[in-house]
C-alpha positions, 0 to 999 in steps of 0.5 A: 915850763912856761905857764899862762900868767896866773897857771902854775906848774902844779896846776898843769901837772894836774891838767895834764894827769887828768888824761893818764890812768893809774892802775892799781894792782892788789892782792895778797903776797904771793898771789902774782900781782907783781908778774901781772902788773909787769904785763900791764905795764907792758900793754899800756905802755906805763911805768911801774911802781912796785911797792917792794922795789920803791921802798924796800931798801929805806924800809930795811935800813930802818927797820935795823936802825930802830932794832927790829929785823930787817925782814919785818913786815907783819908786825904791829911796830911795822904796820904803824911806823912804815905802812902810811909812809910807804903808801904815800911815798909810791903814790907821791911818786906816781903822780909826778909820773902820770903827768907823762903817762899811765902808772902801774901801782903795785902793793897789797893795799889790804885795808883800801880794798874794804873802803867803797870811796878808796877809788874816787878818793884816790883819784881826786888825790892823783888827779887821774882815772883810777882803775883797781885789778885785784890779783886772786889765788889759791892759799897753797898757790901762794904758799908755794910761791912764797917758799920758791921765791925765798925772800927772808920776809916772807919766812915768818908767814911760811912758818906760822902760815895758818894764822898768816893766812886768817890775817887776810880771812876769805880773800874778798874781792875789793868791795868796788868795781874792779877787774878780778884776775885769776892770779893761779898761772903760771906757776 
């Protein structure tokens, strides 16, 4: 790329990203975030970065090779080894693509949703508008929908489901602006 004496790549890349969008699909599992990010990024014609399909492979292998089960995803080792790692791995990522269009960012992000300044730091990060859908269900929708699905991370939540789900206490809505979808169809 050629850039004006004194402009860097990186310095275009963000002038440029300036003019996409990233939309930051969230809720619990299960709830149908990723069904409706696939139909977001579809509309808007974005790419899609699911936090599951991004780092599922690397998150297995490691999980085995450091002698925990490969399906671990809600455990205290998990959540302070691989949880930050994982989250600036998708958005490394979706910055370098809002540089040629708007992004879909797909992940729970249970702890960025109680923070009121998680969107303008966010946007000051990626360069970029930030625009947070939060996907909302029934508990015994999502239940069901973790059993139907039958991946083996989700087990230890079905089998142990009452304190799983007083892990994510009343659900509340992200505490900024936000899009509130209704995550119960289809089912």
């Amino acid at each position: 790329m050629r850039t004006e004496p004194g402009r860097d790549v990186a310095e275009y890349r963000k002038i440029i990203s300036r003019m996409n969008t990233s939309y930051i699909v969230c809720g619990t599992p299960g709830s149908g975030k990723s069904t409706y990010a696939r139909q977001l990024a579809v509309a808007r014609s974005a790419t899609l970065l699911d936090i599951d399909t991004v780092t599922e492979r690397l998150v297995r292998i490691a999980l085995v090779q450091s002698g925990n089960s490969s399906d671990d995803r809600d455990s205290e080792y998990f959540k302070r080894t691989f949880r930050e790692p994982i989250y600036e791995t998708l958005f490394d990522i979706a910055e370098e693509n809002l540089t040629f269009q708007d992004v879909v960012i797909v992940g729970p992000f249970t702890k960025e949703i109680k923070d009121p300044d998680w969107p303008s730091k966010l946007s000051a990060a990626l360069g970029g508008s930030i625009e947070v859908h939060y996907v909302q269900c029934s508990p015994e929708i999502r239940r069901r929908r973790l059993a139907r699905r039958g991946n083996a991370r989700d087990l230890a939540k079905l089998n142990d489901w009452e304190n799983y789900v007083q892990y994510y206490g009343d659900e509340s809505p992200p505490v900024f602006e936000h899009v509130l979808v209704d995550g119960s169809n289809p089912d």
